[in-house]
N, C-alpha and C positions, 0 to 999 in steps of 0.2 A: 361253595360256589358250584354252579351246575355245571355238568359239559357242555349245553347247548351260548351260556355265558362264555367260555373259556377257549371255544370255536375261535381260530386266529380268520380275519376277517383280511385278505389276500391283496386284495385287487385296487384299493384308494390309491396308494403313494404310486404305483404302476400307472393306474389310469392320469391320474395328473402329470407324470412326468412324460408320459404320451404324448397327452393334449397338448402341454408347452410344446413340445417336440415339432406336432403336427400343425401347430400355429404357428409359428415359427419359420417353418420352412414354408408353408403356405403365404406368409408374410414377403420370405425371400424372394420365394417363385414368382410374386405378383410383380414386385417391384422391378425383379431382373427381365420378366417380360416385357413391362411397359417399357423398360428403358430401350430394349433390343428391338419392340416395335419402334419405337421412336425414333431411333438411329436408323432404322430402315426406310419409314417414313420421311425424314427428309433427306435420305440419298435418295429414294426413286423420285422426290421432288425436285430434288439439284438437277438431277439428271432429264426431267423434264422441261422443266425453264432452261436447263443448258441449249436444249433440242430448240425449244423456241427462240431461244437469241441467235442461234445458227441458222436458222429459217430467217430470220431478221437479218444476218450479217450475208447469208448467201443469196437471197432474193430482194432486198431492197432495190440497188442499183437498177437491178436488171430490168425489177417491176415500173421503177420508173422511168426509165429510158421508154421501156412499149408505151407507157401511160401516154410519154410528153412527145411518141411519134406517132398516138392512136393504131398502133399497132393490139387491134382486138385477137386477131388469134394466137399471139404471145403471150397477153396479158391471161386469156384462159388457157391457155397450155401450162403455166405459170401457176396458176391457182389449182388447177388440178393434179398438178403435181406438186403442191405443197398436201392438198387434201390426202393423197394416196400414200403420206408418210405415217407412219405407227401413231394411234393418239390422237390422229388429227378429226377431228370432227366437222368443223365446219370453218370457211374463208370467207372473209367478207369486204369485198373493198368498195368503200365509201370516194367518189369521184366529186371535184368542182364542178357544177356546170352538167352533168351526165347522172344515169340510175345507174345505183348501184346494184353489185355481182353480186351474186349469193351462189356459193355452190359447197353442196354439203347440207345434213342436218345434224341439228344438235339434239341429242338423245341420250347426253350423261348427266345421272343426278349430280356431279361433282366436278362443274366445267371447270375448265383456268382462262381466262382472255389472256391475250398478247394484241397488245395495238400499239401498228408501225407506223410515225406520218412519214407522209410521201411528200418531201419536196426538193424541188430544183433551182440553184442557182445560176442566173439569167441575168445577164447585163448589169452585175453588180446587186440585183435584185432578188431577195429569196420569194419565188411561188411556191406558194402549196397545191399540192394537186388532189391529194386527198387522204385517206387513211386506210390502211390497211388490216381487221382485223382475223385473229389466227383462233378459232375454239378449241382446247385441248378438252379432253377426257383425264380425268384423275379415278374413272373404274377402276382400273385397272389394279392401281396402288391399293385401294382401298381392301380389293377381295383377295390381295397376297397378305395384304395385313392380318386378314381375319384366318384365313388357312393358316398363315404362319402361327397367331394364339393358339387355334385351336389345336396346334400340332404342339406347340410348346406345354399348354396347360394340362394337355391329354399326357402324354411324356412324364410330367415331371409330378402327374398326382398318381401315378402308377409308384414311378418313384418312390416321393415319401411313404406312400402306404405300403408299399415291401418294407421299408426300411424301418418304420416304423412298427409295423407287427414285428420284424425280428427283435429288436428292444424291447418292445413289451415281455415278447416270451423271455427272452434273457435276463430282463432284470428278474419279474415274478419267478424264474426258475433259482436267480444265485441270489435274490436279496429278498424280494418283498415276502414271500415265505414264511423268511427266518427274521425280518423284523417282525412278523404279526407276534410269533414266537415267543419273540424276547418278549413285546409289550406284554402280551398277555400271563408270562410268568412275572414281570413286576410288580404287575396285578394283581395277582393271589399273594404275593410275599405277605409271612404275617411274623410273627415272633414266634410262634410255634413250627412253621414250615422256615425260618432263615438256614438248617443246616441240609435242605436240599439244593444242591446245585441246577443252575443253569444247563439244557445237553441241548446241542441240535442234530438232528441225524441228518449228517451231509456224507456225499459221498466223493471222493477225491485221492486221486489218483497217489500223493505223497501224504500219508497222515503226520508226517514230520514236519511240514513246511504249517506256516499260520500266516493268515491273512488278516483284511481286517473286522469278519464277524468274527471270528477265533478270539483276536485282540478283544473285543466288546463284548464277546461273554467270559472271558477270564474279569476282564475289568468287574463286571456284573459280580461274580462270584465271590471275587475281592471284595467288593464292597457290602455282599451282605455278611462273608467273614468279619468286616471290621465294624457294622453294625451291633454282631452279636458280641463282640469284644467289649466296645462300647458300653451293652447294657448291662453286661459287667463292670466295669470301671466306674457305670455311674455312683453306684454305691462305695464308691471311697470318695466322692466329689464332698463330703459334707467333713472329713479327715483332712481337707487342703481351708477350709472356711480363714483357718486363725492364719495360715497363710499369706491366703490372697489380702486378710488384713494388714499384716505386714507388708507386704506390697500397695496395697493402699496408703500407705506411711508415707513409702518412696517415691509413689506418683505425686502426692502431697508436696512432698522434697522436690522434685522435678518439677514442677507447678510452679514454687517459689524461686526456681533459677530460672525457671521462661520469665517471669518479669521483670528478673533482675535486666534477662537478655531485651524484654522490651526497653524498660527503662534506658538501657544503650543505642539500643534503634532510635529511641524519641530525642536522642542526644543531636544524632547524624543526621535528623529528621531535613535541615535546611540542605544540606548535600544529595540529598536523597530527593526533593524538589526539584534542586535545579537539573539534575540530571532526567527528571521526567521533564520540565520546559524542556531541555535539549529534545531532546526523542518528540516532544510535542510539536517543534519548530521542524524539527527532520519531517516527520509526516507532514506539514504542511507544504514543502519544497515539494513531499514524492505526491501530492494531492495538485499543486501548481505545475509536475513535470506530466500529471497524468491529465489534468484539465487543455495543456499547450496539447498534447497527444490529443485528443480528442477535436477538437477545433481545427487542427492539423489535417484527421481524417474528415472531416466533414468540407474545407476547404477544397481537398485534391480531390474531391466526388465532383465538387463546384466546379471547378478548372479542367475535369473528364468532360462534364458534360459541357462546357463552352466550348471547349478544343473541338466537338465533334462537326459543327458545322464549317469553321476553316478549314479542318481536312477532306472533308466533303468536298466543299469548295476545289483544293487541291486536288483532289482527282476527278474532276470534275475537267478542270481545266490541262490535266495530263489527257487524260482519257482524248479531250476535243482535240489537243494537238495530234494523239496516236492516228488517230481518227482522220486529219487531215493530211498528215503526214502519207499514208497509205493510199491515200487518192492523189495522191500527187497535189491538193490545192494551199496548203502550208507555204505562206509565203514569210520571209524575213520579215516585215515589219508585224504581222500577226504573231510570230513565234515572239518575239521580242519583249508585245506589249503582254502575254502569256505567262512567261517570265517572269516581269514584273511585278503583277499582282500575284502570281507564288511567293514573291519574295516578299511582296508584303504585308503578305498572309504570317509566314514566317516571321517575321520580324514582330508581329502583334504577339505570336506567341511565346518569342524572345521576352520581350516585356513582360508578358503575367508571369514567367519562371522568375525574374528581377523581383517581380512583385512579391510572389510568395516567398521567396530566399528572404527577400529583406523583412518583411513580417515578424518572419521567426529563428528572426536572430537576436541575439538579447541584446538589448540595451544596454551599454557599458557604463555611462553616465545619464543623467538626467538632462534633460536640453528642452530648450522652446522649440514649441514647435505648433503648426497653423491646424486649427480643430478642422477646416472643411477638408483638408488634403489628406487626413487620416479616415475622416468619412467617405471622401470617396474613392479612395484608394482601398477599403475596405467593401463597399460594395461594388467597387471593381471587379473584384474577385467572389463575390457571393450573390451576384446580379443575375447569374443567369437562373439561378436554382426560384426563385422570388416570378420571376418572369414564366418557368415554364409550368407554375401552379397560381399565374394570372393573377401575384399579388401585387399592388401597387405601392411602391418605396416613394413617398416626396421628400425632399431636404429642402428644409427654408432657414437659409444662412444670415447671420449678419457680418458686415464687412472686416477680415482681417479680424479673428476673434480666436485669441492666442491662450495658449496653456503650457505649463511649464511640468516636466513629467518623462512617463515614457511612453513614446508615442508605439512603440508595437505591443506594449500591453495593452496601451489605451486600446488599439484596434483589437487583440482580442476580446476584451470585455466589451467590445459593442460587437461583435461575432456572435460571442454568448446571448447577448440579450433578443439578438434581430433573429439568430434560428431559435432561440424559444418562443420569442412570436411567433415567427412563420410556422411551426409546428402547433404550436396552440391554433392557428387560424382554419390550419388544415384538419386537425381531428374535428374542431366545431362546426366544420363545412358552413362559413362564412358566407354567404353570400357576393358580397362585395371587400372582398379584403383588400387591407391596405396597412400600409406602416408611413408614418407620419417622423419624423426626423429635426427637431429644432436646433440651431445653435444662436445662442445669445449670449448674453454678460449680464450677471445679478452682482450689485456689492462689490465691482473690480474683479469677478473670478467670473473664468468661463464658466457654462453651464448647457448642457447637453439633453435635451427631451427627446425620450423613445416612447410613440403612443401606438396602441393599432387597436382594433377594432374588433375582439375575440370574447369580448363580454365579462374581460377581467379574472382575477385570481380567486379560488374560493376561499368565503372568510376563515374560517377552520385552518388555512396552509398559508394566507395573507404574513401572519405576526411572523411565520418561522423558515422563511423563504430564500434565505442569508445564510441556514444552518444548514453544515456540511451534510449532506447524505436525505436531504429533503427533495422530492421531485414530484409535479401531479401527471408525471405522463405515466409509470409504472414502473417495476425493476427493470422490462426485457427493453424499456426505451430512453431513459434515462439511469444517472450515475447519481444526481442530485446536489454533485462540486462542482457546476457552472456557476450561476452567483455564486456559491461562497468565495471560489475562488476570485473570481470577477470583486469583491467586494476589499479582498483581501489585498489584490492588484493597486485598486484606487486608493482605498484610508490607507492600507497599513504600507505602501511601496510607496506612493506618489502624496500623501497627506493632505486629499481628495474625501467628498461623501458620495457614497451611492446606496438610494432611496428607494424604494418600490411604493405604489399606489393603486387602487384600482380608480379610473377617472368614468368618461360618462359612456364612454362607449366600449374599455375594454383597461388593461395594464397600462402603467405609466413610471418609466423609471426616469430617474433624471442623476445624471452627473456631473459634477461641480468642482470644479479644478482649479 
């Protein structure tokens, strides 16, 4: 082998462990910047609109008093002194009946509007008089934002890159060196060169203490020591032959008592079943505790986002009173009626917590119970999520149409099947979605049609729909134990069928109790 072959080749494992290095923290740095602009971004935002609602909370009254006494050189003393505060770009009040004010211009790429209406209560009668609007500038934010990157990115690639050439140098000085080293003397190993040892010339301060290239060239050495042992030893391998024949005997021997030991296992074999049905039947309980779990979470998503406009509403209706309160026009019988619909708001949401508690609490025995009250008691609660992706639920009931069961499985296996619609509707970008909802009576037993309009199940995933761990939305969006479990609920709980179909416009299950 030449010298110019035998050349240890330095700088690879170095250079990669750089590059990870310096991606890496490049990776860090980007992220912990944007998030630190971001968080600065919307506090100089907050604090913007703060500015603007106190312009709104300190000048409304006053603008309207000049308005509704034509008091003109108030009303521009007013405005130019809103103009003269930081940000303020331009004022504009919009007048009934008069032209309007303009004072200021607007000259930010990044305006913000604020519009105040202006009006006065009068003989029981609200006038409007006009509107007030306020132009903010958001420059300002925008070019601390960019100073701030550029101060941050500048900073922090100086940073990695100090830190990163001293790594370099430090590893190539203590390791990458003395690996090129080692590979390229395992490289030359032959059977005529195995009783030269492994040497690295390092230099260190304790030649007594070992580390761990020291470890890994001893290792090294040892091992072509027991190589050359070895090529020794081979030559007695053909002296053990009658041996390992003898031992072939025994394994023989050994061979014949593993059968004996099957033959006892195939004994045990029916104990050894039902103890797999147990563990079979357990899994199914932790696949029916994890399918409730899931339905679970996907209800209290339901019920977040209904809850949001009642409490809207509720501060809405605090807010008006604060509001009136502070003007002195709050009167008893307005606080009263205020009240009221707080409480009635609350009390709506008393009920859907009733709602979901009784859901999913189990059923203790089996009972009759009325199929339309568990449907709509069921889209009660999953109404709103169907409505804010504009799809359309109908239920067409027949009268008094009764099943015997349990009615909060029953409701979650029609949970199951309505958010598998409604998901299948939504990744097809449906046009006109809708879910269609039948209850009837086939043959003396009730029977429950879910239809919608998503173009149906694909034939290929059709036959196996039923079977645990099958899903066509993908791993990161489905589990694939809604139907099975839903299926396992109705036949195997309730002594119920549930069917799947594709019909003319999309899926069709039906339920039959």
């Amino acid at each position: 082998m030449t010298d110019e072959q035998t050349k240890p080749v330095v700088f690879g494992v170095a250079r990669k462990f750089i590059s990870a290095i310096i991606l890496f923290s490049t990776l860090l740095t980007l992220i912990a910047t944007c998030l630190q602009l971001y968080v600065d971004y919307r506090k100089d935002l907050k604090g913007l609109k703060q500015q603007l609602s106190y312009l709104e909370t300190s000048h409304r009254q006053s603008l309207i008093n000049d308005i509704w006494l034509f008091n003109e050189p108030g009303i521009d003393t007013q405005l130019k002194g809103i103009l003269a505060l930081p940000m303020i770009e331009a004022v504009r009040l919009e007048r009934q009946g008069s032209p309007e004010l303009l004072v200021g211009n607007q000259t930010a790429r990044h305006p913000i509007y604020h519009r105040i209406p202006l009006a006065i209560e009068h003989r029981g009668k609200t006038i409007q008089l006009g509107t007030l609007q306020i132009t903010a500038s958001a420059d300002g934010i925008y070019t601390r934002l960019q100073e701030r990157a550029l101060l941050i990115l500048a900073t922090q690639f100086v940073q990695v890159f100090f830190i990163a050439a001293f790594i370099y140098v430090l590893f190539h000085s203590l390791i990458g060196r003395h690996l090129a080293v080692m590979a390229h003397h395992a490289a030359a190993v032959t059977i005529s060169t195995l009783d030269k040892p492994l040497i690295l010339h390092r230099s260190r301060p304790e030649p007594s203490s070992q580390d761990e290239l020291d470890l890994l060239v001893d290792a090294l050495n040892r091992m072509q020591a027991q190589i050359s042992e070895y090529l020794q030893e081979r030559r007695q391998i053909e002296d053990t032959l009658h041996e390992q024949a003898t031992q072939l005997e025994d394994e023989i021997a050994q061979r014949q008592g593993t059968q004996e030991e099957l033959n006892a296992i195939n004994t045990n074999l029916e104990e050894r079943i039902s103890t797999a049905i147990a563990e079979l039947r357990q899994k199914d309980n932790l696949l029916l505790q994890q399918n409730r779990l899931a339905a679970m979470g996907e209800l209290l998503q339901n019920i977040a986002h209904q809850w949001r406009q009642p409490l809207n509403n509720i501060a809405v209706y605090i807010q008006g009173m604060q509001y009136l309160h502070r003007a002195g026009e709050l009167s008893q019988e307005e606080m009263d009626r205020d009240i009221a619909a707080v409480l009635e708001i609350l009390q709506s949401i008393s009920r859907t917590i009733d709602d979901f508690r009784e859901l999913f609490s189990k059923d203790p025995v089996k009972r009759e119970f009325v199929l339309q009250e568990v449907v709509e008691k069921t889209l009660g609660l999953t109404r709103s999520t169907f409505e804010e992706k504009n799809i359309t639920v109908t239920v067409t009931a027949e009268t008094d149409v009764r099943a015997f069961g349990y009615p909060n499985e029953y409701s979650q296996t029609l949970t199951n099947i309505l958010c598998n619609a409604r998901d299948a509707l939504l990744e097809r970008h449906v046009q006109h979605p809708c879910i269609t909802i039948t209850i009837t009576r086939e043959a003396n037993r009730s029977l429950l049609i879910i239809q919608d309009n998503a173009g149906g199940i694909p034939h290929q995933i059709l036959p196996h729909i039923f079977e645990p761990y099958v899903s066509t939305k993908g791993p990161s969006q489905g589990t694939g134990i809604g139907l099975y479990m839903a299926k396992t609920m109705i036949e195997r709980n309730m002594g119920g069928t549930l069917t799947g179909r594709n019909a003319a416009d999309g899926a069709e299950f039906r339920i039959t109790l």
